[in-house]
C-alpha positions as CSV (number, residue, x, y, z in Angstrom):
1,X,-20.5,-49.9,-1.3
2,X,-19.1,-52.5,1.4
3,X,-17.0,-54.2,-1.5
4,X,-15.4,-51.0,-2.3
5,X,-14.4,-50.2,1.6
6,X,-13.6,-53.5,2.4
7,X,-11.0,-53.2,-0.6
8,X,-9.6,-50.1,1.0
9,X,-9.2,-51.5,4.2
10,X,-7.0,-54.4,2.7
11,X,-5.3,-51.5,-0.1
12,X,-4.7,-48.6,2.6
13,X,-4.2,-49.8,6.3
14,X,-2.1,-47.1,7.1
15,X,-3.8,-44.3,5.6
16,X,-5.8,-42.4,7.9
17,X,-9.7,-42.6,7.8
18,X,-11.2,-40.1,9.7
19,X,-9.8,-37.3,11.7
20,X,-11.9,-36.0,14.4
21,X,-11.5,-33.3,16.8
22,X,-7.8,-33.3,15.3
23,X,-7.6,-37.0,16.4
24,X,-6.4,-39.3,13.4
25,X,-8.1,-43.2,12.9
26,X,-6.5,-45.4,10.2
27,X,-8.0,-47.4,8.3
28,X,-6.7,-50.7,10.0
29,X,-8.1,-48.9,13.3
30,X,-11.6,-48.4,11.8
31,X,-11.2,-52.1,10.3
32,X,-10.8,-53.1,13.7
33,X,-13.7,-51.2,15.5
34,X,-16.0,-52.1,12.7
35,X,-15.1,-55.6,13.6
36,X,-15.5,-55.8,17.0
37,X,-19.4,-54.1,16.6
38,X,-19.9,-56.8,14.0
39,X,-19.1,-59.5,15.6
40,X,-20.9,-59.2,18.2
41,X,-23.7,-58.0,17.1
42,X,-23.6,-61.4,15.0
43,X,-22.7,-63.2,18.6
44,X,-25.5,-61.6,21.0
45,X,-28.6,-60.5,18.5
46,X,-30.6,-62.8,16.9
47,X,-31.2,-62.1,13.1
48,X,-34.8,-61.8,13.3
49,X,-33.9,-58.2,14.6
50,X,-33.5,-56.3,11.4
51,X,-32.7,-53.2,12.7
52,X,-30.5,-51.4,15.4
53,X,-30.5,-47.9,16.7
54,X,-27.4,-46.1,16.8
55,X,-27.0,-42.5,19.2
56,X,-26.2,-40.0,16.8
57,X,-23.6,-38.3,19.0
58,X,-23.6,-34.5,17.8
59,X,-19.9,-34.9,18.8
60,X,-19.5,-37.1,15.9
61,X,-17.4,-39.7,17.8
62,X,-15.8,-42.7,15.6
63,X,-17.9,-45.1,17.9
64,X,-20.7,-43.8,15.8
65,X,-19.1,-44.5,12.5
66,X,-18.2,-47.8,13.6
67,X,-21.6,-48.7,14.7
68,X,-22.5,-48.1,11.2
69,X,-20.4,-49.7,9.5
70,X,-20.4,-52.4,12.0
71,X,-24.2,-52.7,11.5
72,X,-24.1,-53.2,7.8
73,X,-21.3,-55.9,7.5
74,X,-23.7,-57.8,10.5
75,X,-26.5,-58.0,7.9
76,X,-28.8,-55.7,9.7
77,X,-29.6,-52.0,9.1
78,X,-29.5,-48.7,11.3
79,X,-31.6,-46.1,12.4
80,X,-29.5,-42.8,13.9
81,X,-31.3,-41.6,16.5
82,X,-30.2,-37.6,18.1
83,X,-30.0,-38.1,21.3
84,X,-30.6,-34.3,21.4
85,X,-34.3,-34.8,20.2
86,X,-37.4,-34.3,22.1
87,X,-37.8,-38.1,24.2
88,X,-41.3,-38.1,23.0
89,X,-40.2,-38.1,19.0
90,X,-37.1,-40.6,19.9
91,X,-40.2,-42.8,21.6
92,X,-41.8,-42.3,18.3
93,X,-39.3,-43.6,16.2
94,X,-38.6,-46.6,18.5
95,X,-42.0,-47.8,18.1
96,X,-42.5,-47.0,14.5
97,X,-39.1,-49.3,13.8
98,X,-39.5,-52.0,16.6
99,X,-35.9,-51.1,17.3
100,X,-35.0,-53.5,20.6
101,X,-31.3,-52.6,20.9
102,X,-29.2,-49.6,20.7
103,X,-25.4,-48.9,20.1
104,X,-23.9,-46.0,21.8
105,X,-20.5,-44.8,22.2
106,X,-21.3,-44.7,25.9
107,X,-24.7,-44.0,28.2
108,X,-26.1,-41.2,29.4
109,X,-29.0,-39.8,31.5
110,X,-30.8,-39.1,28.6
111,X,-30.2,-42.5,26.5
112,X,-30.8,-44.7,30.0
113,X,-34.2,-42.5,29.8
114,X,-35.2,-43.6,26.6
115,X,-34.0,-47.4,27.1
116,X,-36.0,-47.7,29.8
117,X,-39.5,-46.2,28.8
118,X,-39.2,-48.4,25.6
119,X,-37.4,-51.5,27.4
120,X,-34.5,-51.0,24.9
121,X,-31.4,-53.1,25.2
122,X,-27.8,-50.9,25.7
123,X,-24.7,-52.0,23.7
124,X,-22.1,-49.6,25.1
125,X,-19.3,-49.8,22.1
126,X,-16.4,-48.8,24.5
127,X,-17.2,-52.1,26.7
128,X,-16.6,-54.2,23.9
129,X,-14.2,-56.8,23.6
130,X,-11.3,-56.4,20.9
131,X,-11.7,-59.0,18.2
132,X,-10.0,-60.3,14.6
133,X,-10.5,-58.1,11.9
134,X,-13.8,-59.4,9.9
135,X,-14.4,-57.0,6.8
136,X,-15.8,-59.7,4.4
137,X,-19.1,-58.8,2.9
138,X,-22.4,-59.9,4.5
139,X,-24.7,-62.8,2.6
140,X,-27.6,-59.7,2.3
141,X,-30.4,-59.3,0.1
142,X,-30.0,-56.0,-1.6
143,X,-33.6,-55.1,-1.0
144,X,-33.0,-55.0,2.7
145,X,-33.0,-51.9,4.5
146,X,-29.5,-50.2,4.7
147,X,-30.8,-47.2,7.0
148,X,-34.3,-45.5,7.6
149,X,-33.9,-41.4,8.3
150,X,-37.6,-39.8,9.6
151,X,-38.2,-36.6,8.1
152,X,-41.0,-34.3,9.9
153,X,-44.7,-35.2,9.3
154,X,-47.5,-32.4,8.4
155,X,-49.3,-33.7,11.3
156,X,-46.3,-33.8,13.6
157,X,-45.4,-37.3,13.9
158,X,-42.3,-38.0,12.3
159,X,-41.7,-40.7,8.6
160,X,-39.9,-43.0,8.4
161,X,-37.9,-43.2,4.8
162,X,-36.3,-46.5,4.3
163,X,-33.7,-46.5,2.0
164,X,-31.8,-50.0,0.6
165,X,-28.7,-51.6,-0.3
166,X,-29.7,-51.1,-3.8
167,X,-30.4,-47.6,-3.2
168,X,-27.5,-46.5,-1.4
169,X,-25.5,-48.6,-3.6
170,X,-27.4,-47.1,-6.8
171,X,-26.1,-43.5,-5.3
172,X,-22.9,-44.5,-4.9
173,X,-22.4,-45.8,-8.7
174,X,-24.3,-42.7,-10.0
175,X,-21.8,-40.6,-7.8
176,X,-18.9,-42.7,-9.3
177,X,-20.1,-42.2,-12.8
178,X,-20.3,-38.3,-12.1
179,X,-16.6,-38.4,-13.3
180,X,-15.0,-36.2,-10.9
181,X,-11.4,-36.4,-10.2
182,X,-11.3,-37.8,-6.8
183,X,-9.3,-40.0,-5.1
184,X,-7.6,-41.7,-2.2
185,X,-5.0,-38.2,-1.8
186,X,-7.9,-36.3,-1.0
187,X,-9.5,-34.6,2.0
188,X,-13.2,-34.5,2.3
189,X,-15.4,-32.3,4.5
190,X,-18.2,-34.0,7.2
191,X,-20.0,-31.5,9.0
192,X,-23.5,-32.5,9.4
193,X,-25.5,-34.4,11.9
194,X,-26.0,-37.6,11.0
195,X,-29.7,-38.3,10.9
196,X,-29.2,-35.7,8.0
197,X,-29.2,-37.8,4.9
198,X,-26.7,-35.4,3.2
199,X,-24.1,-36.6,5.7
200,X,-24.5,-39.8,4.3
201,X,-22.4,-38.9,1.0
202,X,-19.8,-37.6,3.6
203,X,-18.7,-41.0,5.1
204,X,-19.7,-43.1,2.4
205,X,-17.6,-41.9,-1.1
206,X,-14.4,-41.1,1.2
207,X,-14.4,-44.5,2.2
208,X,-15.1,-45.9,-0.7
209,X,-11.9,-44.3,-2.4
210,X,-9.5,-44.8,1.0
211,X,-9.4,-40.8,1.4
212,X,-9.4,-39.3,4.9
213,X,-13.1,-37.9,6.2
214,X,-12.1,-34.4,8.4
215,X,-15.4,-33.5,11.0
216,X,-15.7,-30.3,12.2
217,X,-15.1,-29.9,16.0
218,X,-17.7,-29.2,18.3
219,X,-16.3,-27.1,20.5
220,X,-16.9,-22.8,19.9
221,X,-18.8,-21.7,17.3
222,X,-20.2,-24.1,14.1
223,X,-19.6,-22.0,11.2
224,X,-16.1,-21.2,12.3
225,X,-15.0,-24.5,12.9
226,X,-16.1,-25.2,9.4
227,X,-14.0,-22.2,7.8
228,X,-11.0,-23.4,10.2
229,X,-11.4,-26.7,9.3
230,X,-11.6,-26.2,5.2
231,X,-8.4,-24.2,5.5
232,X,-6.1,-25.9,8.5
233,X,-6.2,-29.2,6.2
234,X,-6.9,-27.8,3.1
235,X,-10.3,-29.7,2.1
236,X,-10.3,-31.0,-1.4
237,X,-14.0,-31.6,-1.6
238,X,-16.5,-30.1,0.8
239,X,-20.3,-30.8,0.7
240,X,-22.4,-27.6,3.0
241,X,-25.8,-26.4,3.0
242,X,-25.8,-22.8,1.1
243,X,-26.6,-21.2,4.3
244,X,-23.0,-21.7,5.2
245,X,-22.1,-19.8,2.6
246,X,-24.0,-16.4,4.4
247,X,-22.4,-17.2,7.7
248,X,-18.9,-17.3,6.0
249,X,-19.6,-14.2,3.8
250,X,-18.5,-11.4,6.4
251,X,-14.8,-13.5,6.0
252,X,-14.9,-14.0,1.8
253,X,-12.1,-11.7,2.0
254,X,-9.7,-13.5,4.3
255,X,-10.8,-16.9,2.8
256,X,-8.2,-18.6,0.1
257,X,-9.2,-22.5,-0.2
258,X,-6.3,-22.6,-3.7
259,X,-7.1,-26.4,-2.8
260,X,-9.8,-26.9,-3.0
261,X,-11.4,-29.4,-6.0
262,X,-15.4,-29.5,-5.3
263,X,-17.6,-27.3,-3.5
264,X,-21.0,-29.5,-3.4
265,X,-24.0,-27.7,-1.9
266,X,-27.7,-29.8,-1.3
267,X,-30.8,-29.0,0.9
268,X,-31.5,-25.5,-0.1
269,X,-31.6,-23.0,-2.6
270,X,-28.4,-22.0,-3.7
271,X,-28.1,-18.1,-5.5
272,X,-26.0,-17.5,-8.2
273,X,-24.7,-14.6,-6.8
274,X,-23.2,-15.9,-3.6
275,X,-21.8,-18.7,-5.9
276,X,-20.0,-16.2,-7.7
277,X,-18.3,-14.5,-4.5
278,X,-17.6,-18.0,-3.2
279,X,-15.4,-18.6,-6.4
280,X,-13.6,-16.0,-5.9
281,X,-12.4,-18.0,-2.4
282,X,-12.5,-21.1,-4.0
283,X,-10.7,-20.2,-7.4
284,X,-9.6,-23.7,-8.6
285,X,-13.1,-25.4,-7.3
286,X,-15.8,-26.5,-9.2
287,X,-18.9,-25.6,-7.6
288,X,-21.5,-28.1,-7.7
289,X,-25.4,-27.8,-7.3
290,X,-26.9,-30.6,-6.1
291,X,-30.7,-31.8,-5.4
292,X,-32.5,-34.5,-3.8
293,X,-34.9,-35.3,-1.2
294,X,-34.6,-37.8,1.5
295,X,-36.7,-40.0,-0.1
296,X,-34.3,-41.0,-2.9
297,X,-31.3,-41.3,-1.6
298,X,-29.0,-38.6,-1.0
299,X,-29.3,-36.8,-4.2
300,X,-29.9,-37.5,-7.6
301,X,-29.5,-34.4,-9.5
302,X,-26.4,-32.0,-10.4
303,X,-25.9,-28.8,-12.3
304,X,-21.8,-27.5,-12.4
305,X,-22.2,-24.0,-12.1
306,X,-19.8,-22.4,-14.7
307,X,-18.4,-18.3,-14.0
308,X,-17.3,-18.1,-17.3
309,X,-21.0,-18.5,-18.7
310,X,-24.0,-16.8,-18.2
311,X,-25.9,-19.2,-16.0
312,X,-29.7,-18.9,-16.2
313,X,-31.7,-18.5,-13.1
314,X,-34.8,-18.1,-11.4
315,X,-35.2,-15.7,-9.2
316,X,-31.6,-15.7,-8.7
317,X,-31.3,-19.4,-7.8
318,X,-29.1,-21.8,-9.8
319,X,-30.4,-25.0,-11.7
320,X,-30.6,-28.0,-10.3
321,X,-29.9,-29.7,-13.4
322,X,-30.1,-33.1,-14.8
323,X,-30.7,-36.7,-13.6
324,X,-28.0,-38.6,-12.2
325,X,-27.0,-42.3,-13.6
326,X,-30.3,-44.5,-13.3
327,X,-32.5,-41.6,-12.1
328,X,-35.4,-39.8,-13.8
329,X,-37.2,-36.5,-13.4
330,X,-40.1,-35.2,-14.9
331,X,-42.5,-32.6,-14.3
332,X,-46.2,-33.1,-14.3
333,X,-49.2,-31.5,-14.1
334,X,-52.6,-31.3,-11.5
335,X,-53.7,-33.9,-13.3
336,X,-50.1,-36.1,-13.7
337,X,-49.7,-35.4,-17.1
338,X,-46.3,-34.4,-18.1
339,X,-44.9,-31.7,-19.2
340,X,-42.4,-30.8,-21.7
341,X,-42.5,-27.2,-22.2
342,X,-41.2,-24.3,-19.7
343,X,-44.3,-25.0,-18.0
344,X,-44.1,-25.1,-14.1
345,X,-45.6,-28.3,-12.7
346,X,-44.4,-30.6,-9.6
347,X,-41.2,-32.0,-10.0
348,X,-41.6,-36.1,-9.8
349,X,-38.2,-38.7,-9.2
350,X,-38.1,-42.0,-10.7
351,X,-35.3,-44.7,-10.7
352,X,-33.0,-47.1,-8.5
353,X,-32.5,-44.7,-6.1
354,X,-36.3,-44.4,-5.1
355,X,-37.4,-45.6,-1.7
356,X,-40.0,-48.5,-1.6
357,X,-42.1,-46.3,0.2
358,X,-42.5,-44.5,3.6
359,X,-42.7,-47.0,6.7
360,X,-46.0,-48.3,7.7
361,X,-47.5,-45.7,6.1
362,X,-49.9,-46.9,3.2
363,X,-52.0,-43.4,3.1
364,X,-49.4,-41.2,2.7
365,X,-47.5,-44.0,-0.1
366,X,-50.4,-43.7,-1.8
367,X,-50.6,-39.6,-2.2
368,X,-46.9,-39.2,-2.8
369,X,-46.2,-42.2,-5.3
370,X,-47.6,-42.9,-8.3
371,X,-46.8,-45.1,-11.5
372,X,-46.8,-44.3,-15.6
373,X,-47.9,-47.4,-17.6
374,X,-45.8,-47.9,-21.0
375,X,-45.9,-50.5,-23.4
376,X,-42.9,-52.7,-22.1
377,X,-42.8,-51.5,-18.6
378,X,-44.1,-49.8,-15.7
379,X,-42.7,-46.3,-14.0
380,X,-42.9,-45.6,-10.2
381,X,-42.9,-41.8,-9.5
382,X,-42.2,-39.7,-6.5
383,X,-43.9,-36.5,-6.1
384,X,-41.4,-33.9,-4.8
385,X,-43.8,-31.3,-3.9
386,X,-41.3,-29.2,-5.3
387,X,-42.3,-26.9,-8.0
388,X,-39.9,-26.7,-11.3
389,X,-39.9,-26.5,-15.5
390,X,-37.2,-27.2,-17.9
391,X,-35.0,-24.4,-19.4
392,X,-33.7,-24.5,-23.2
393,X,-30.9,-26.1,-21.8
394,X,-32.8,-29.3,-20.6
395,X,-31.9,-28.1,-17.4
396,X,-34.2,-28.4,-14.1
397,X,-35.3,-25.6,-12.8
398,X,-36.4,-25.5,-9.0
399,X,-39.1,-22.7,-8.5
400,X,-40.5,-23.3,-5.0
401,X,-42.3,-25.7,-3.0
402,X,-45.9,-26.3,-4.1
403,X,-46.5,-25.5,0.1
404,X,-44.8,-22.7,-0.2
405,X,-47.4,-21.5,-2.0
406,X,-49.9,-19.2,-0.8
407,X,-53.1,-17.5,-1.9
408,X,-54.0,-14.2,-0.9
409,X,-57.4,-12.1,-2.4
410,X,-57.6,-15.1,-4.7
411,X,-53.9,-14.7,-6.0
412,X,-51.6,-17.5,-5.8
413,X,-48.6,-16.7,-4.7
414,X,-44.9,-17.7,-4.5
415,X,-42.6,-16.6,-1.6
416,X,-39.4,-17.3,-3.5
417,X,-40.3,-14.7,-5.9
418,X,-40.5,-12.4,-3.0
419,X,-37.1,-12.9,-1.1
420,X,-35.7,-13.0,-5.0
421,X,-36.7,-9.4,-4.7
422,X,-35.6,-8.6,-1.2
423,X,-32.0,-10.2,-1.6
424,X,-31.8,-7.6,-5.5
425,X,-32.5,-4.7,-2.4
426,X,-30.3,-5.7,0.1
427,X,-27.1,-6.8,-2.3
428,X,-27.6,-10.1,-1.4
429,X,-28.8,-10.3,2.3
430,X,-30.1,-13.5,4.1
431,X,-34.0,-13.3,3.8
432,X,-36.7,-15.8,4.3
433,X,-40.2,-14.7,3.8
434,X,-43.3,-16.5,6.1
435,X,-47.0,-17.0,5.7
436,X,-49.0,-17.4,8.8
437,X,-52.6,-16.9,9.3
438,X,-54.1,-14.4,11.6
439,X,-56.8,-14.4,13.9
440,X,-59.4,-13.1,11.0
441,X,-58.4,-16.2,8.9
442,X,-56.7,-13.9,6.5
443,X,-53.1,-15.2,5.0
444,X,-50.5,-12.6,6.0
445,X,-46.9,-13.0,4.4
446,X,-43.9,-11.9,6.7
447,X,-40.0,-11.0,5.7
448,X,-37.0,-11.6,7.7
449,X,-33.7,-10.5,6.8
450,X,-30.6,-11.5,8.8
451,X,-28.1,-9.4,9.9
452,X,-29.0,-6.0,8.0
453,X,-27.6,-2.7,8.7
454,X,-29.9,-0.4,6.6
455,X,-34.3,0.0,7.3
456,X,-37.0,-2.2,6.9
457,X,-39.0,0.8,5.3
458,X,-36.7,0.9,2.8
459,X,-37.3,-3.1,2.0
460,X,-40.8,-2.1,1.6
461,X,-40.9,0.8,-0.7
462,X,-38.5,-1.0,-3.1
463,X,-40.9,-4.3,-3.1
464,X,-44.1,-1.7,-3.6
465,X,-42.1,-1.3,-6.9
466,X,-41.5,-4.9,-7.9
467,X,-44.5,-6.8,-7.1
468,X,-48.2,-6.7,-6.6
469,X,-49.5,-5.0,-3.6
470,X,-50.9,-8.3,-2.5
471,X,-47.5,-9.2,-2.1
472,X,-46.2,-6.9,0.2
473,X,-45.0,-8.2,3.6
474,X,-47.1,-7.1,6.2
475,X,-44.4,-7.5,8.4
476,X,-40.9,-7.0,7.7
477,X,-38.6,-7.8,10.4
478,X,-34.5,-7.5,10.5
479,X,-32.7,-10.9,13.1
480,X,-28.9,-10.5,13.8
481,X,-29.0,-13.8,12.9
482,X,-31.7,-16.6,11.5
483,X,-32.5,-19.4,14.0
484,X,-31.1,-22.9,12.9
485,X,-31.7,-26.5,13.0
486,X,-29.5,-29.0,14.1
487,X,-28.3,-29.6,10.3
488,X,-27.3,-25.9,9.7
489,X,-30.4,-25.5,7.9
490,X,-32.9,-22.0,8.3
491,X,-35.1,-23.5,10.9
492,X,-38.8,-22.4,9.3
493,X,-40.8,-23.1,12.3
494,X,-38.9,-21.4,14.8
495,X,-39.3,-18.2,12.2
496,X,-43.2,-19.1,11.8
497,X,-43.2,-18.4,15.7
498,X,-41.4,-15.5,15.5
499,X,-44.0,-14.2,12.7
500,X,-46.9,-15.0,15.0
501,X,-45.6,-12.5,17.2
502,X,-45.4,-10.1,15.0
């Protein structure tokens, strides 16, 4: 990866980088903060320290860019911390790294805060002193860390997921061999927070080609920054979350993106139906499906959805199709047999793009990872936790999380299958559907459906025809609009509260 940008920082000098909050960095710019950061991180810190925190700015400043890059030509690797985060889970992260220094644009309240309960030193990037341009590639071991994102923890403290050079550099190859016609003209979408590990793909394959990276502004309302954004500098290639797509939905209409090349959605479930309408706004796009947990890198899988073809679904989602260069996927049963048939089992990752493992954390390495002994070699697997089967296509299939199963009177149960029906009812509404357990101990499911006009009742007596009646909500509620994380992502847990007031 840092041999391809260092090549477009001696090829493109003059072509802009990144524009952010309408603000536009060239490449020689960004050569030049990246510089500075390096070189005196290669001055002051000794090399024993092999990682550095970096403030996360949700204002997406290019300080924060440049400390990343900055960090990786030094040798070392980062850990993007939101300074928006409870203290206590920042704390968390701190000491489950060793982190002793921190790169920030400038301080705060806030980051002085968490410096000081953790004696953490500050390296303020505006402070620093201008230097020569140094862009030549670091003497690394590939197996060193690049970056560690923490996901959240079933019993609330957050993982660490440690990816490497060789991973990240495994993506980017894979990405490269995807074929896609891409190149330094285009203009390529960034709209996530950054300890979201689909941002990553956002500043890393831009740079890699000497293409410009547009952020959203953070100013107003989210979503519509993103639509004004796509269209003001008419976006070639846009990665979102599908829940995007519902926010942008009332606008379909108005929205004409003729430019646009690739629309790439990752992180959730994405329907075919709302693909469909998005085409229609995106008429010379190919619109890509893409899957992959933190935990190898990015993503790893892609299916091209195709509106001249019947594409087959489940429950109304989209495939999430086949393994990417170097990757494997298989699907496996209780007892980690595989299986080849249209059988559902839990989908399991193999391949260069697989973490070592999460950090410091040997129980929970040994329930998620496991190996496959052949004759001539030895297979390290991932288990997703996501349940999936192969179609006649030899396309992947995602049908749920294995935790987002439930039992109920002995029944076991998939939520999915239940919002499938509720979205058929409501012409494609935003629903999510709960589980939460009640004072009795007795599993209740709940429905909520964003930004409905018509009745829940209605919802009801159409489900009491489509599934079992130990599948009926006991609770259906209607939200003018579905809480959200910092990512753009349906935040579960703030709906799982909302359930237990139900």
């Amino acid at each position: 990866m840092l041999e391809k940008i260092s090549e477009t920082f001696f090829r493109y000098p003059n072509r802009n980088a990144f524009c952010i909050n309408r603000e536009y960095y060239t490449y020689f710019n960004f050569a030049k903060l990246v510089s500075k950061i390096r070189n005196y991180i290669q001055s002051n810190l000794d090399s024993s320290e092999k990682l550095i925190g970096i403030i996360a700015n949700p204002e997406s400043d290019i300080e924060t860019y440049g400390a990343i890059y900055g960090t990786l030509y030094s040798g070392h690797g980062y850990v993007p911390i939101n300074q928006t985060n409870p203290i206590n889970r920042n704390i968390e992260i701190l000491k489950q790294t060793g982190i002793k220094t921190i790169l920030c644009r400038r301080t705060n309240e806030k980051i002085k805060e968490l410096a000081h309960k953790q004696s953490i030193n500050i390296i303020e990037i505006c402070l620093l002193p201008e230097t020569h341009i140094n862009i030549e590639l670091p003497n690394v071991d590939e197996n060193e860390i690049a970056y560690i994102l923490f996901t959240s923890g079933s019993t609330g403290t957050p993982k660490g997921v440690p990816i490497t050079r060789k991973n990240i550099n495994s993506f980017i190859h894979a990405f490269y061999n995807l074929n896609l016609d891409i190149n330094e003209n285009d203009r390529f979408l960034q709209m996530f927070e950054l300890t979201f590990d689909f941002s990553v793909v956002c500043y890393t394959i831009p740079l890699c080609l000497g293409a410009c990276i547009y952020t959203v502004p953070t100013e107003g309302i989210k979503f519509a920054n993103v639509f004004t954004t796509l269209e003001e500098n008419e976006i070639t290639f846009a990665c979102m979350v599908p829940t995007v797509l519902n926010y942008l939905k009332p606008y379909f209409e108005e929205i004409k993106l003729n430019k646009m090349k690739y629309s790439l959605f990752c992180g959730e479930i994405l329907y075919e139906d709302i693909a469909r309408q998005w085409s229609v706004c995106t008429p010379n796009a190919k619109i890509i499906n893409a899957y992959g947990p933190t935990e190898a890198t990015v993503f790893c899988m892609t299916y091209i959805w195709d509106n001249k073809t019947s594409n087959k679904t489940f429950n109304g989602s989209l495939p999430i199709g086949k393994s990417m260069e170097n990757m494997k996927a298989i699907v496996i049963d209780e007892n980690l047999n595989k299986i080849t048939n249209r059988t559902k089992g839990e989908l399991c990752l193999s391949g260069k793009q697989l973490t070592d493992g999460y950090l410091n954390d040997l129980p929970q390495n040994r329930k998620s990872f496991f190996t496959i002994d052949h004759d001539d070699k030895v297979e390290r697997f991932y288990r997703t936790g996501d349940l999936a089967y192969i179609n006649d296509d030899s396309n992947f299939i995602f049908a749920g999380r294995l935790d987002n199963q439930i039992k109920i009177q002995g029944f076991r149960i998939e939520l999915t299958e239940i919002e499938h029906f509720a979205r058929e009812f409501t012409k494609g509404a935003n629903v999510k559907a709960v589980s939460s357990v009640d004072k009795r101990g007795i599993t209740q499911i709940h429905l909520f459906v964003e930004n409905y006009s018509g009745n829940t009742e209605d919802i009801q007596s159409y489900l009491q025809t489509k599934v079992p009646g130990y599948m009926i909500p006991s609770s259906i509620s209607i939200l003018k609009a579905f809480p959200l994380n910092g990512n753009g992502k349906v935040d579960k847990d703030k709906l799982m509260s909302l359930s237990d007031k139900n």
